[in-house]
PAZAPA-4460 file (N, C-alpha, C; in steps of 0.05 Angstrom, whole numbers, plus 32768, in hexadecimal, padded with zeros to 4 digits):
% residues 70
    n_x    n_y    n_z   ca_x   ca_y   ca_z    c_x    c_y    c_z   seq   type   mol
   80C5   80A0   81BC   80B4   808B   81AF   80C0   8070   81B6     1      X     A
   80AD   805B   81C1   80B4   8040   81CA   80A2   8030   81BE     2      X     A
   80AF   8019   81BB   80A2   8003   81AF   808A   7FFD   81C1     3      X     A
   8080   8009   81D5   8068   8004   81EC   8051   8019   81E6     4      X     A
   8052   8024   81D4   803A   8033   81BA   8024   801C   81BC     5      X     A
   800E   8022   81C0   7FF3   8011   81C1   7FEC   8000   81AB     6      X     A
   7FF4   8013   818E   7FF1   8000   817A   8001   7FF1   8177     7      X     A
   801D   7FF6   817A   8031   7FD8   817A   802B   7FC9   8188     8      X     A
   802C   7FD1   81A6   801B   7FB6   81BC   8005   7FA7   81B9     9      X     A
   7FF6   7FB6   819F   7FDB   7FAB   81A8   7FE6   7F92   8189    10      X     A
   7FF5   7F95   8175   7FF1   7F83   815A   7FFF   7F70   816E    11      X     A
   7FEC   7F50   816D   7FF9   7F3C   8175   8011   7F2F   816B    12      X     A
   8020   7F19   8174   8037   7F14   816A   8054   7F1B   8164    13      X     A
   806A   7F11   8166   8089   7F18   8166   8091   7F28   814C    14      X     A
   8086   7F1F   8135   8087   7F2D   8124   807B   7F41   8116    15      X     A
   8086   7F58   8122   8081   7F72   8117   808C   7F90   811C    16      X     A
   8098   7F91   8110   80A7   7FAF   8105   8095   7FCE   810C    17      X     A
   80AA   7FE5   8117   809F   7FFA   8117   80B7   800B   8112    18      X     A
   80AF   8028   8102   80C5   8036   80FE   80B9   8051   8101    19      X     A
   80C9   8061   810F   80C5   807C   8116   80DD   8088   8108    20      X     A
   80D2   809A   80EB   80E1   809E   80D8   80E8   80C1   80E9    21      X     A
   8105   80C6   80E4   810A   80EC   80E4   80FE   80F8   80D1    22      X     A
   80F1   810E   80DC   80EF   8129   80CD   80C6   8119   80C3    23      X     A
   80C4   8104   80CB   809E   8102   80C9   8093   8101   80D3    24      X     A
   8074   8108   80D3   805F   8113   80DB   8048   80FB   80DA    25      X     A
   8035   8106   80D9   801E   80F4   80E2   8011   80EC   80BB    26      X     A
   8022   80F9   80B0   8013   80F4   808E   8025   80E3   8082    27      X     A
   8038   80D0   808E   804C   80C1   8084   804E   80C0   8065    28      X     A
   8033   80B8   8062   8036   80AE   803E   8036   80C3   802B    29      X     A
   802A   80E4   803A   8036   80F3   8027   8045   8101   8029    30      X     A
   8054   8100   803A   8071   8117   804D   808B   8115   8030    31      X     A
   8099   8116   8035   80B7   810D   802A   80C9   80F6   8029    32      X     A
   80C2   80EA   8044   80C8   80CA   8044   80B0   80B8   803C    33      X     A
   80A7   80C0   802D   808F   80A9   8021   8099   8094   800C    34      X     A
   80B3   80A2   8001   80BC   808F   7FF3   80CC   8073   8001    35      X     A
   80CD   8084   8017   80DD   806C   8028   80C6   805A   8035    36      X     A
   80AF   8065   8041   80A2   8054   8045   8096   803D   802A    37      X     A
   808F   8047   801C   8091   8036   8003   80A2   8020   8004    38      X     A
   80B6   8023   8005   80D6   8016   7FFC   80D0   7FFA   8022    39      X     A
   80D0   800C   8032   80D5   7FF2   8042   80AD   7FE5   8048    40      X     A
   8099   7FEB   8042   8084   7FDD   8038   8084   7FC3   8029    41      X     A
   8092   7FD1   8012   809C   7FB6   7FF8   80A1   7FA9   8002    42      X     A
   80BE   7FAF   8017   80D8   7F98   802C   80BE   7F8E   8030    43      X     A
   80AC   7F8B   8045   80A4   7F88   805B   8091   7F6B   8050    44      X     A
   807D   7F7A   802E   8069   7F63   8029   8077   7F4B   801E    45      X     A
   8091   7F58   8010   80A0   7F42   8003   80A8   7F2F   8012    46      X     A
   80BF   7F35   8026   80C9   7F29   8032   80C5   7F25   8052    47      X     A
   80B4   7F36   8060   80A9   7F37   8076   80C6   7F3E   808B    48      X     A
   80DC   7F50   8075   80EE   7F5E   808B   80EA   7F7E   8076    49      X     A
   80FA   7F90   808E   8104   7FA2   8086   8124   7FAF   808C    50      X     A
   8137   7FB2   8070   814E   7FAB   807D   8158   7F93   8093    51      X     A
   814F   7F7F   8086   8155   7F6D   8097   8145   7F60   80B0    52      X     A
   813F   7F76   80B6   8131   7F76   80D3   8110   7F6B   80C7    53      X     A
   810E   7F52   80E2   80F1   7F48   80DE   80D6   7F56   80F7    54      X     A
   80E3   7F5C   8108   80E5   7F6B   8122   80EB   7F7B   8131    55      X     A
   80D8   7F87   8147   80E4   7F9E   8152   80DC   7FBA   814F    56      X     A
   80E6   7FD4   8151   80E1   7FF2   8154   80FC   7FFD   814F    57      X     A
   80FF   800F   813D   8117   8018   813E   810D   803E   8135    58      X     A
   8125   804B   813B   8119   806A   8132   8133   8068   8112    59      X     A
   8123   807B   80FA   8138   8070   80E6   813E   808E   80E2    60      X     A
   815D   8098   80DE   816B   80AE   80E4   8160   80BC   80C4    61      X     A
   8168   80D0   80B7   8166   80DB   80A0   8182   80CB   8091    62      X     A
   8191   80C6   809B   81A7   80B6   8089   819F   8099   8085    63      X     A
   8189   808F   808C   8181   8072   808C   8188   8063   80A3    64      X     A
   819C   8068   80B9   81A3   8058   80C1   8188   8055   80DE    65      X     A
   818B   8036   80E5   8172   8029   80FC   817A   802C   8113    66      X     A
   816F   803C   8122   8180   8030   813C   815B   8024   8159    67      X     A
   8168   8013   815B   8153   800B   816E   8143   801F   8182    68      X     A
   812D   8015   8187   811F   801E   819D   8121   8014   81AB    69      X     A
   811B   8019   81C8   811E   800B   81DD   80FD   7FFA   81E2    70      X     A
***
């Protein structure tokens, strides 16, 4: 999975975030990490980051940690 996904390419502008969570599927919001999508949503309307990050693609491990996409 690369940040060159049609729907990332196609949302205009620098800012915007994508996360390819472990262990989910195509039902994100009702899998097991739904709470996490929840949790970085909030990030996202509040503050327009997540963990920090305002930008970019990253894959997010089952321990939380981000590591970039290419």
């Amino acid at each position: 999975m690369t940040s060159q996904l049609p729907l990332y390419a196609a949302v205009p502008g620098p800012k915007k975030l994508m996360f390819c969570l472990a262990g989910s599927g195509h039902s994100l919001v009702w899998e097991l990490n739904a709470k996490v999508v929840h949790h970085m949503s909030k990030q996202w309307f509040k503050n327009g980051q997540v963990e920090g990050l305002g930008s970019g693609s990253y894959f997010r491990e089952p321990d939380g940690d981000l590591i970039p996409l290419p």
